[in-house]
BAVEX-477176 format. One line per 3 residues: number of its first residue (from 1); their letters; for each residue x, y, z of N, C-alpha, C. Coordinates in steps of 0.05 Angstrom, whole numbers, always signed. Layout:
REM residues N
NUM	A	X Y Z X Y Z X Y Z | ...
END
This chain:
REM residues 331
1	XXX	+424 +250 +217 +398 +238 +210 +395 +239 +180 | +387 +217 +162 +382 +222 +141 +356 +235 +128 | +363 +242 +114 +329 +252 +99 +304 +243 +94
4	XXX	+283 +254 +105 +262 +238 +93 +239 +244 +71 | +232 +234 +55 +221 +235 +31 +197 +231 +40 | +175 +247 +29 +142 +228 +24 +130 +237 +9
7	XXX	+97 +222 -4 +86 +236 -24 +81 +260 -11 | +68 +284 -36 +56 +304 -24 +36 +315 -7 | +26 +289 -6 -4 +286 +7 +9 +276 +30
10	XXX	+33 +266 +44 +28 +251 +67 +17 +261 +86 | +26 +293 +91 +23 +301 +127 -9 +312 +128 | -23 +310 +101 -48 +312 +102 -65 +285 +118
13	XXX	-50 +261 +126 -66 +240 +134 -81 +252 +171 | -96 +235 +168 -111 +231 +191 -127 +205 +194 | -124 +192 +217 -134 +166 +220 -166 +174 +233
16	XXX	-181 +157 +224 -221 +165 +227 -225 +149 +257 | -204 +129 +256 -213 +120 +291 -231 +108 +291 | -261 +112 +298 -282 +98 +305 -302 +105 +280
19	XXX	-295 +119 +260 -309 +123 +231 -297 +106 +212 | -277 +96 +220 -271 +67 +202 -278 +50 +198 | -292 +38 +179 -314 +12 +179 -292 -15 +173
22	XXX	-267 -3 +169 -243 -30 +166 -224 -30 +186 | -219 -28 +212 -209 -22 +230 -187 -41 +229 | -166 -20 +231 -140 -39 +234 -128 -55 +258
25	XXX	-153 -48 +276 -153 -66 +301 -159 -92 +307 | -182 -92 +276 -188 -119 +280 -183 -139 +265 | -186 -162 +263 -181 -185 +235 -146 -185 +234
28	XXX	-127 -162 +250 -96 -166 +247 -83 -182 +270 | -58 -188 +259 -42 -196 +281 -27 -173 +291 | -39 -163 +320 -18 -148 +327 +17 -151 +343
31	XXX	+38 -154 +335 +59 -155 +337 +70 -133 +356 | +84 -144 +379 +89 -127 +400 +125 -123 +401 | +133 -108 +390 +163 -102 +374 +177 -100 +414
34	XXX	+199 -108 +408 +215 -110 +440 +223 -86 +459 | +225 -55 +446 +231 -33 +462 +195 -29 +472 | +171 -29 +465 +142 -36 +469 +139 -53 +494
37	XXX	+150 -72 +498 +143 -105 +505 +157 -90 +536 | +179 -83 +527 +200 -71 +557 +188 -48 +565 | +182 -26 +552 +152 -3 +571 +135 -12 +582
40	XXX	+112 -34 +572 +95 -50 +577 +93 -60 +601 | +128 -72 +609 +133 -84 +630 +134 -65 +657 | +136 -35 +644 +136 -22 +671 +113 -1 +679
43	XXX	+93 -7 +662 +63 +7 +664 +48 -11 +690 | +55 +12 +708 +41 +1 +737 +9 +1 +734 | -4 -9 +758 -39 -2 +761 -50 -31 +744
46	XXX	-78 -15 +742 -100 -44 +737 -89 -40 +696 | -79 -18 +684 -68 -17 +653 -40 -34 +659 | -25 -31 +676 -12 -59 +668 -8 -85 +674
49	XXX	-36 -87 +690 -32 -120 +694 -52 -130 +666 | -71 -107 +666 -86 -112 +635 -64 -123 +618 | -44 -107 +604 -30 -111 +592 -20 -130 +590
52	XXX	-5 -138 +608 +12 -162 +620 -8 -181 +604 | -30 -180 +611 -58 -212 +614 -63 -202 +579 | -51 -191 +569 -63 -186 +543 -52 -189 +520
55	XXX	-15 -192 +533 -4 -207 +512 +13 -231 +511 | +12 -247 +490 +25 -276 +482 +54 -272 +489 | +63 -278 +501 +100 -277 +513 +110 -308 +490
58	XXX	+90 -326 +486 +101 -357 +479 +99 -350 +455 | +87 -330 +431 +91 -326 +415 +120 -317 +398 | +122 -318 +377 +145 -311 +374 +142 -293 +334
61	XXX	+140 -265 +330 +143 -245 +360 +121 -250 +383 | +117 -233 +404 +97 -228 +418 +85 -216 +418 | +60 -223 +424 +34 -197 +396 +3 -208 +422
64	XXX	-9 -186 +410 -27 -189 +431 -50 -215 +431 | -68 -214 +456 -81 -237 +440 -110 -222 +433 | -114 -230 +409 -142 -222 +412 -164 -230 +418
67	XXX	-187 -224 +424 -211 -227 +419 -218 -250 +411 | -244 -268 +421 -257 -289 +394 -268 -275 +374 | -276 -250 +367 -292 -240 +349 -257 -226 +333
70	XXX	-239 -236 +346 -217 -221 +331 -204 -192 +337 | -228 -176 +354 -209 -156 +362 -189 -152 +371 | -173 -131 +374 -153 -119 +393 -168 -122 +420
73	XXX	-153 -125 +441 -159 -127 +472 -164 -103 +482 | -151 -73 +467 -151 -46 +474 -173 -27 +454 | -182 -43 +441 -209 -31 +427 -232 -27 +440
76	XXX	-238 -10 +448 -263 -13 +463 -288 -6 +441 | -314 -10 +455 -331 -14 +450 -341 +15 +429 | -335 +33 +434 -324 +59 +418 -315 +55 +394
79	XXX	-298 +46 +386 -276 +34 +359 -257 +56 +377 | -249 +68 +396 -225 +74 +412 -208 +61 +417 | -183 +73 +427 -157 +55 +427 -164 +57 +464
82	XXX	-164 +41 +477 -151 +45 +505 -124 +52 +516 | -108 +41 +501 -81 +51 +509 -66 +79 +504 | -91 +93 +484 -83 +120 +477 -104 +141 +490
85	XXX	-124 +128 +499 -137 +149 +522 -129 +152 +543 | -113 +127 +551 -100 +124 +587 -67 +132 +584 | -48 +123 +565 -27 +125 +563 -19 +148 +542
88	XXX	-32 +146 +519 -24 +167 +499 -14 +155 +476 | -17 +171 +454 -1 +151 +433 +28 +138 +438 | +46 +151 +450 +72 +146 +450 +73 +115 +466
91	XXX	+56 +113 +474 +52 +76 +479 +46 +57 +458 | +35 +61 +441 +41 +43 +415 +55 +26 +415 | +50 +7 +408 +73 -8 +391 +77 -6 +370
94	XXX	+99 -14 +355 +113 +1 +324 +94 -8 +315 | +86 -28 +305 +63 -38 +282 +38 -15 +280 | +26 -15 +308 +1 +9 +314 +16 +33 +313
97	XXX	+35 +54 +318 +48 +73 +312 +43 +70 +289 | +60 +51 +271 +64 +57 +239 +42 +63 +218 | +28 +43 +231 -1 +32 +204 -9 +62 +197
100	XXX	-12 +63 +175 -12 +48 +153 +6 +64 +131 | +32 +59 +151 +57 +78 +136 +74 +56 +124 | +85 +61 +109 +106 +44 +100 +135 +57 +93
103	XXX	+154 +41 +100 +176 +54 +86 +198 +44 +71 | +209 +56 +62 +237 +39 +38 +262 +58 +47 | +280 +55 +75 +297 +62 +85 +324 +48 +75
106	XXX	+333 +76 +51 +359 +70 +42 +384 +78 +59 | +409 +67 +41 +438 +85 +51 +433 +117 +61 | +423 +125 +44 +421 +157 +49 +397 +176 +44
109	XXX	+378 +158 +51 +351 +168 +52 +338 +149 +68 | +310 +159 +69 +289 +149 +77 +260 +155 +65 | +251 +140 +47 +223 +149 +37 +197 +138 +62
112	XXX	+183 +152 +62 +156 +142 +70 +135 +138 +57 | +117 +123 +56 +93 +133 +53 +64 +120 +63 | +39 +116 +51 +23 +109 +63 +5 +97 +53
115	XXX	+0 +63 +68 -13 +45 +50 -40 +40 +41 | -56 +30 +19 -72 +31 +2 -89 +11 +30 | -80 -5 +38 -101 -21 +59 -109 -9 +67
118	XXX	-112 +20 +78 -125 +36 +98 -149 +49 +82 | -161 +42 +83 -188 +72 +75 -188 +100 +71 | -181 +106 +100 -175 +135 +102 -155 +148 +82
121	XXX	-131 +125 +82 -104 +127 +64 -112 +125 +34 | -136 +111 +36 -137 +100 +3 -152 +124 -13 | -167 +140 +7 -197 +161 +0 -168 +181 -12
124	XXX	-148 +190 +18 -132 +201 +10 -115 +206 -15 | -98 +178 -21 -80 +180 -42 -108 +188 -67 | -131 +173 -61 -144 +174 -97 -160 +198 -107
127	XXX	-167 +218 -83 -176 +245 -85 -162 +269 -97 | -132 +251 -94 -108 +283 -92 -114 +294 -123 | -120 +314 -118 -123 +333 -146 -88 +347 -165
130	XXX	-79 +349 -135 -50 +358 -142 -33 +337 -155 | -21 +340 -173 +1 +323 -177 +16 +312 -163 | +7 +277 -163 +43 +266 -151 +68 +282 -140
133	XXX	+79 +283 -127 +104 +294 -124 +116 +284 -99 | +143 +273 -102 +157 +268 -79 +171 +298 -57 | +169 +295 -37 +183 +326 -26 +191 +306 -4
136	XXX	+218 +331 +7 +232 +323 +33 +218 +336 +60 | +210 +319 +72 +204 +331 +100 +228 +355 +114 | +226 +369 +125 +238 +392 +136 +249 +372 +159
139	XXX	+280 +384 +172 +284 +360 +198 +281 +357 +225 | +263 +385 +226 +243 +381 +248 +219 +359 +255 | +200 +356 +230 +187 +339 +221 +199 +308 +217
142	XXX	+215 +310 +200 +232 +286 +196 +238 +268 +228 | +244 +288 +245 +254 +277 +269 +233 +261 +290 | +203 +271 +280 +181 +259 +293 +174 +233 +276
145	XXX	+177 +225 +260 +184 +194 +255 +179 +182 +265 | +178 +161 +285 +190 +148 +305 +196 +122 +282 | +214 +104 +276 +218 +83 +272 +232 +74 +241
148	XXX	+234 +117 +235 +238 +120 +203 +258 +103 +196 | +285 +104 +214 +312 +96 +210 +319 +70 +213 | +296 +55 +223 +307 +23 +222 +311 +11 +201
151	XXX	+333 -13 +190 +334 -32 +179 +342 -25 +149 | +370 -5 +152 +375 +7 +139 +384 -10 +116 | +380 -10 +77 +391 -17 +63 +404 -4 +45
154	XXX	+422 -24 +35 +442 -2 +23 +428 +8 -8 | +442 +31 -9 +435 +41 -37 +461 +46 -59 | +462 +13 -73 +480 +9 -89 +470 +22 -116
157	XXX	+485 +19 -136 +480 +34 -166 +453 +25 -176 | +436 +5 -172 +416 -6 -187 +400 +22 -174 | +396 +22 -149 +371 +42 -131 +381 +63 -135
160	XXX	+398 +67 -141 +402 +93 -147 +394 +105 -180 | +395 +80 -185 +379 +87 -222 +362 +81 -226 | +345 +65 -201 +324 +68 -203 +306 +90 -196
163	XXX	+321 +104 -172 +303 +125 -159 +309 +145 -179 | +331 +145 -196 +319 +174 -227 +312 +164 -241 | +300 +134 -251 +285 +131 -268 +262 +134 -259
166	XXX	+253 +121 -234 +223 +141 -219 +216 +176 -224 | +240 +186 -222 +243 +216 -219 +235 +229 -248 | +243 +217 -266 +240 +217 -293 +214 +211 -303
169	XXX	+195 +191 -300 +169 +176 -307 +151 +195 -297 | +152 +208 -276 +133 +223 -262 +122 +239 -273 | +137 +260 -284 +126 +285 -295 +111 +274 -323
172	XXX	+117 +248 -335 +103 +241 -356 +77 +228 -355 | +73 +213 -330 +49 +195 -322 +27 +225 -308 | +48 +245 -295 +27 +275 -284 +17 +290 -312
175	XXX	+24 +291 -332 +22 +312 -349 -5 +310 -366 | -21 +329 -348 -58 +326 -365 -70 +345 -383 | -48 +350 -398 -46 +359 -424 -51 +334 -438
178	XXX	-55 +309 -435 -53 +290 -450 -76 +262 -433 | -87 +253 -454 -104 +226 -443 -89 +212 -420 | -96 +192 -405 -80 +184 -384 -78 +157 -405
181	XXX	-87 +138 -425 -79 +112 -436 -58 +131 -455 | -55 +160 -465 -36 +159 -482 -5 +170 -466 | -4 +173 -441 +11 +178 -417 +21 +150 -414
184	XXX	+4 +128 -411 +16 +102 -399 +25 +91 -430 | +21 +99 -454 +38 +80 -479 +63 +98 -478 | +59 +123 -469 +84 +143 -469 +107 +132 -449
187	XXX	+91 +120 -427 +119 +110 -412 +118 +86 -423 | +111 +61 -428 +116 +34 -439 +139 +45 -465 | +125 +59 -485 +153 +69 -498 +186 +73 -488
190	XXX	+175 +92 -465 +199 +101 -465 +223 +74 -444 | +200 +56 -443 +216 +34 -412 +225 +9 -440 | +215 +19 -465 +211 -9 -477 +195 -33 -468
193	XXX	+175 -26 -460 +158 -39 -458 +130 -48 -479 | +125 -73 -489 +120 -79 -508 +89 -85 -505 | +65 -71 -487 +42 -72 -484 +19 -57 -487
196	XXX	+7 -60 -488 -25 -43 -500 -27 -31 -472 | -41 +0 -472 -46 +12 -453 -73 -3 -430 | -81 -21 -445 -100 -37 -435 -77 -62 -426
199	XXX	-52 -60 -408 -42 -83 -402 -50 -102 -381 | -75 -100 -380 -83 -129 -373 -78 -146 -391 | -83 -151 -415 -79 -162 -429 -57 -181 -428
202	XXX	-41 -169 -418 -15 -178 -416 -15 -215 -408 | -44 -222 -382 -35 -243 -365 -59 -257 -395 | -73 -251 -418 -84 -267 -435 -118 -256 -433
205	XXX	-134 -252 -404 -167 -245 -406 -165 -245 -385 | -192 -223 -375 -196 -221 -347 -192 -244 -326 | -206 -264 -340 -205 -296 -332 -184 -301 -321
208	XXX	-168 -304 -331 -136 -311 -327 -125 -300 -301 | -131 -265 -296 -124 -255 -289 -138 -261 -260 | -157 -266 -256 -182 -275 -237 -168 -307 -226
211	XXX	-163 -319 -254 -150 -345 -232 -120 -339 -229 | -107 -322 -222 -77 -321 -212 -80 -305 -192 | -99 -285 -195 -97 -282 -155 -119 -299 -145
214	XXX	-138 -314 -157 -154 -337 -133 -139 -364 -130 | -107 -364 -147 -88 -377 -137 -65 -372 -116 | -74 -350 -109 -61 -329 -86 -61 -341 -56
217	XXX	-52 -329 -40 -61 -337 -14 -85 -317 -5 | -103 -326 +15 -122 -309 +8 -133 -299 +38 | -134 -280 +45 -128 -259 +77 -155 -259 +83
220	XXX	-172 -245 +55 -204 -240 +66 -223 -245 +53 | -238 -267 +58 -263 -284 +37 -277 -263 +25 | -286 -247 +39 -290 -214 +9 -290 -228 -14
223	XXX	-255 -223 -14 -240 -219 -47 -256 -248 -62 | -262 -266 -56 -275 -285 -74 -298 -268 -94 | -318 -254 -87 -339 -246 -100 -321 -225 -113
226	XXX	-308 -203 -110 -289 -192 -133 -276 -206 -155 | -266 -237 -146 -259 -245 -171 -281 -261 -182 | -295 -262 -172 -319 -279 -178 -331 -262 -206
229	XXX	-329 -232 -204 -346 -209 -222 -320 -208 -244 | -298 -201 -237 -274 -199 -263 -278 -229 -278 | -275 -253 -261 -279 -280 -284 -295 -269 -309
232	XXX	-315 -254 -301 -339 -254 -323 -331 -230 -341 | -319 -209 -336 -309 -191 -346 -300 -197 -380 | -314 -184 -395 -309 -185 -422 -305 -165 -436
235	XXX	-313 -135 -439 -311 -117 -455 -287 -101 -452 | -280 -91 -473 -257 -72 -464 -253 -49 -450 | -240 -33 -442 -237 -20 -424 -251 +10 -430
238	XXX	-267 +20 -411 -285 +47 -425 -272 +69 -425 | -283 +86 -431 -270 +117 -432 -254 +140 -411 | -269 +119 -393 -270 +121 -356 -244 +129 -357
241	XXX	-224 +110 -362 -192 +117 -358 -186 +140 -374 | -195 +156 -381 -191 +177 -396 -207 +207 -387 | -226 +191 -374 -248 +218 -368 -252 +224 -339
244	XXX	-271 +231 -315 -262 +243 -294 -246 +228 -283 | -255 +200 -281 -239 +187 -266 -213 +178 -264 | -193 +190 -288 -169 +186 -304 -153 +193 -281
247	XXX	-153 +217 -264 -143 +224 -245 -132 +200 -220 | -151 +198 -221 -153 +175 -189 -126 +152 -202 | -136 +136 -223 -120 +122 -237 -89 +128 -238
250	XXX	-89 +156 -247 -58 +171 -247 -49 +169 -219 | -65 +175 -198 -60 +178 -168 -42 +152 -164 | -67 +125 -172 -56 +98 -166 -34 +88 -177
253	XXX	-20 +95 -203 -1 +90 -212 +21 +107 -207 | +25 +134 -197 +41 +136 -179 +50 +125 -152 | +29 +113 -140 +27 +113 -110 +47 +82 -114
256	XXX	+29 +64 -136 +58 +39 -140 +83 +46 -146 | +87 +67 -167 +110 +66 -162 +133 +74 -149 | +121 +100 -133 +132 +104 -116 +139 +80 -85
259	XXX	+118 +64 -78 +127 +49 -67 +146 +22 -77 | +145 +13 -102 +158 -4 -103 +184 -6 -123 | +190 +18 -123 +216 +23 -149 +241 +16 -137
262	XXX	+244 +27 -109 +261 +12 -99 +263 -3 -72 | +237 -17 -79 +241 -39 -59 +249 -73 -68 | +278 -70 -49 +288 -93 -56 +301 -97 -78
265	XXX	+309 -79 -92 +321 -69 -118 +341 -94 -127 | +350 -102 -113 +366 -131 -124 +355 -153 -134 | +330 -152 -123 +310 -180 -133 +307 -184 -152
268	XXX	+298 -167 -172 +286 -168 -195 +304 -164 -227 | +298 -179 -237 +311 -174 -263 +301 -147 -279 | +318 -143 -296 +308 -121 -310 +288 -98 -296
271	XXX	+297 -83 -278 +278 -77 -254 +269 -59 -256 | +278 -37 -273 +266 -9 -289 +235 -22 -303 | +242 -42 -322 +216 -50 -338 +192 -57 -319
274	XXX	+206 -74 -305 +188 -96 -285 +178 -78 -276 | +186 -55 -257 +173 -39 -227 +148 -30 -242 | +165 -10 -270 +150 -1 -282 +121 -12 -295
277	XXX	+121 -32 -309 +92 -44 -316 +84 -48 -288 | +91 -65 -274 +85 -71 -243 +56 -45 -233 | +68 -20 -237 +62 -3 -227 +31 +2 -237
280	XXX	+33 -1 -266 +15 +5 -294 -9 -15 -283 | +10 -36 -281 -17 -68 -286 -29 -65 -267 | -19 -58 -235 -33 -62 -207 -62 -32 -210
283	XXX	-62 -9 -224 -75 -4 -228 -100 -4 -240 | -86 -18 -274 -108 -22 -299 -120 -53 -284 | -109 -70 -259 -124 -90 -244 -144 -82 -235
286	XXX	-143 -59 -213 -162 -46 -200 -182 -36 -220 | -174 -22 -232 -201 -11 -259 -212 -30 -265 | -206 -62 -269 -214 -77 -282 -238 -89 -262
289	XXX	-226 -94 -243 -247 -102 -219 -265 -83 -210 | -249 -59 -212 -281 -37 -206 -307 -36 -229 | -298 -49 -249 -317 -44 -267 -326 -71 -267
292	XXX	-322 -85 -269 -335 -117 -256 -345 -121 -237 | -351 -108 -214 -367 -104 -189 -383 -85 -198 | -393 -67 -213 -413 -46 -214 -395 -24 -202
295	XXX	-371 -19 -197 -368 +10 -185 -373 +31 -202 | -378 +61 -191 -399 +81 -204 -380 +109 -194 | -367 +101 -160 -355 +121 -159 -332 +127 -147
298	XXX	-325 +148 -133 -296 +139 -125 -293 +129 -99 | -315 +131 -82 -320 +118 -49 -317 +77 -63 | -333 +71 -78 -332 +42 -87 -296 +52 -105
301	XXX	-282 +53 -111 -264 +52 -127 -239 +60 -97 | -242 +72 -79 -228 +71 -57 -225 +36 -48 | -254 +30 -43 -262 +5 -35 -248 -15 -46
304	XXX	-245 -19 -73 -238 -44 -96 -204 -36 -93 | -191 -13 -87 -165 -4 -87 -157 -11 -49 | -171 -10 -36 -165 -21 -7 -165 -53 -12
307	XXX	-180 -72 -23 -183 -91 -13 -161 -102 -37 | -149 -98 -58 -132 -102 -73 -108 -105 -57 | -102 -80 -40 -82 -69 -33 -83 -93 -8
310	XXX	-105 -100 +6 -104 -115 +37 -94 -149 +20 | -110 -153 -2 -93 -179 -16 -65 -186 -21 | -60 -164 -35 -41 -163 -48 -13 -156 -35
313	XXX	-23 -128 -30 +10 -114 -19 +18 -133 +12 | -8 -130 +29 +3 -150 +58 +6 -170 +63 | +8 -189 +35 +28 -211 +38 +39 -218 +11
316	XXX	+71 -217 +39 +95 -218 +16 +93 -248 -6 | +85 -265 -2 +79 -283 -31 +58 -268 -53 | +40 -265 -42 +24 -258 -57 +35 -231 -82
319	XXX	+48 -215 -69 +58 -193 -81 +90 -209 -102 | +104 -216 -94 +126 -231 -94 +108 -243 -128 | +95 -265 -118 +77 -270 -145 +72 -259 -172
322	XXX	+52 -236 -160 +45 -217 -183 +67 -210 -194 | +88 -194 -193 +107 -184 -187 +120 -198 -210 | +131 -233 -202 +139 -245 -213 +121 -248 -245
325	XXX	+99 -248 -245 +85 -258 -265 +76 -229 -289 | +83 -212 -274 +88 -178 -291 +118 -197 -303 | +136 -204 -290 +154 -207 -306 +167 -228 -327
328	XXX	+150 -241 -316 +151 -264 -344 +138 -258 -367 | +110 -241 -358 +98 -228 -383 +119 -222 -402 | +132 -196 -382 +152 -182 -403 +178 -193 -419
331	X	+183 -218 -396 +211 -233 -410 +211 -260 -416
END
């Protein structure tokens, strides 16, 4: 079994269930993965003819159907799962198992971690007081996974220089002996990267930046009135990134790069620079929009970092995009 990696905060998660006001049950497509679809098939009684009557077979995958209001069919009126009061979690399907985990399963590892769409996940990563830090799960732990090891990619020389140039950046973006904007010119230095710690700048004015994701594909009519407040956005960036809130910020710019340093590591050109600003900009974004909506604290700054994350990260154009447009900045 290979190893598995996560932030330090992972095994601190806990899902709120029916205290979730963003429920991952609802507004998604649930996707019903094929070892699921074959248990499913042999859940006797009035739970599996439910079942049966509950999901799309003509779909392709097959995923449940929901609701006209969009729910899950196993949500009850509770914000409860039905299939985990009658069956137990281990009935899941991978998608509901996983949420709101993610992973980047190499040759000889396995990182995890846990996505910014979630609330609970987002309160999580932006509270942590402790320093960033990657650690290996023990392989007891490791082994409760379920789904760690699929879809294995290889880890040729690029990911492998990428994951110590991640290893490297860390302790410099953690170290609060120092401002967090003179931490982020410290790594643009050291990546050669040629931008103001204020790299928004980078896409030209908030404006700009407001019409390239409302040129996006767009998941949740929300996000209009967020870019609706950055369009207008004019002053420069306050002290904020420097003072209590500097933390949370550091939180968020680890949490990118840890997820995306080596994902997909072949794609990208110059992929040390790229991940890197990547990592910088998707946060000094969020600051930018939190402060263009009136946010005040870190419950609203969870909020503006979830719905970022539900734009952005859960669909692959949209991300693919940004991504791309960090890198034309740079090249």
């Amino acid at each position: 079994m290979k190893p598995v990696f996560v932030p330090n905060y992972y095994e601190s998660f806990r899902c709120i269930a029916a205290a979730c006001k963003h429920s991952c049950c609802v507004g998604w497509e649930i996707d019903v993965d094929a070892d699921t679809l074959a248990y499913y098939d042999t859940v006797t009684g009035e739970m599996g003819k439910r079942l049966r009557a509950s999901i799309d077979h003509e779909a392709d995958p097959p995923c449940f159907r929901l609701t006209p209001d969009e729910r899950c069919p196993f949500l009850n009126e509770s914000g409860l799962c039905d299939l985990i009061t009658e069956l137990g979690e281990e009935s899941l399907c991978h998608i509901c198992d996983d949420h709101p985990r993610f992973r980047n399963v190499l040759s000889d590892r396995v990182e995890l971690g846990l996505g910014l769409c979630c609330e609970a996940a987002a309160e999580l990563i932006l509270s942590q007081t402790e320093p960033f830090s990657v650690v290996e799960l023990p392989p007891e732990k490791a082994a409760r996974e379920r789904h760690a090891h699929e879809d294995s990619e290889a880890l040729d020389d690029l990911t492998d220089a990428l994951i110590a140039h991640r290893k490297a950046l860390l302790p410099l973006l953690t170290d609060r002996t120092k401002p967090l904007a003179d931490r982020i010119r410290h790594v643009f230095h050291e990546c050669d990267i040629d931008l103001s710690e204020n790299g928004t700048d980078t896409f030209g004015s908030f404006s700009a930046i407001a019409a390239l994701l409302r040129d996006m594909e767009r998941l949740d009519p929300a996000w209009d009135a967020y870019l609706d407040a950055l369009e207008e956005l004019t002053e420069d960036p306050p002290a904020e990134l420097n003072g209590e809130a500097s933390v949370a910020y550091e939180n968020l710019i680890c949490y990118f790069l840890y997820r995306y340093m080596t994902t997909d590591a072949e794609y990208w050109p110059n992929a040390k620079r790229t991940r890197t600003a990547f990592a910088v900009l998707c946060a000094l974004i969020i600051h930018a929009i939190h402060r263009a909506t009136g946010g005040k604290d870190l419950d609203s700054l969870c909020e503006t970092a979830r719905m970022f994350s539900c734009e952005i990260e859960y669909s692959e154009e949209n991300l693919e995009r940004l991504m791309e447009a960090v890198g034309d900045a740079l090249f």
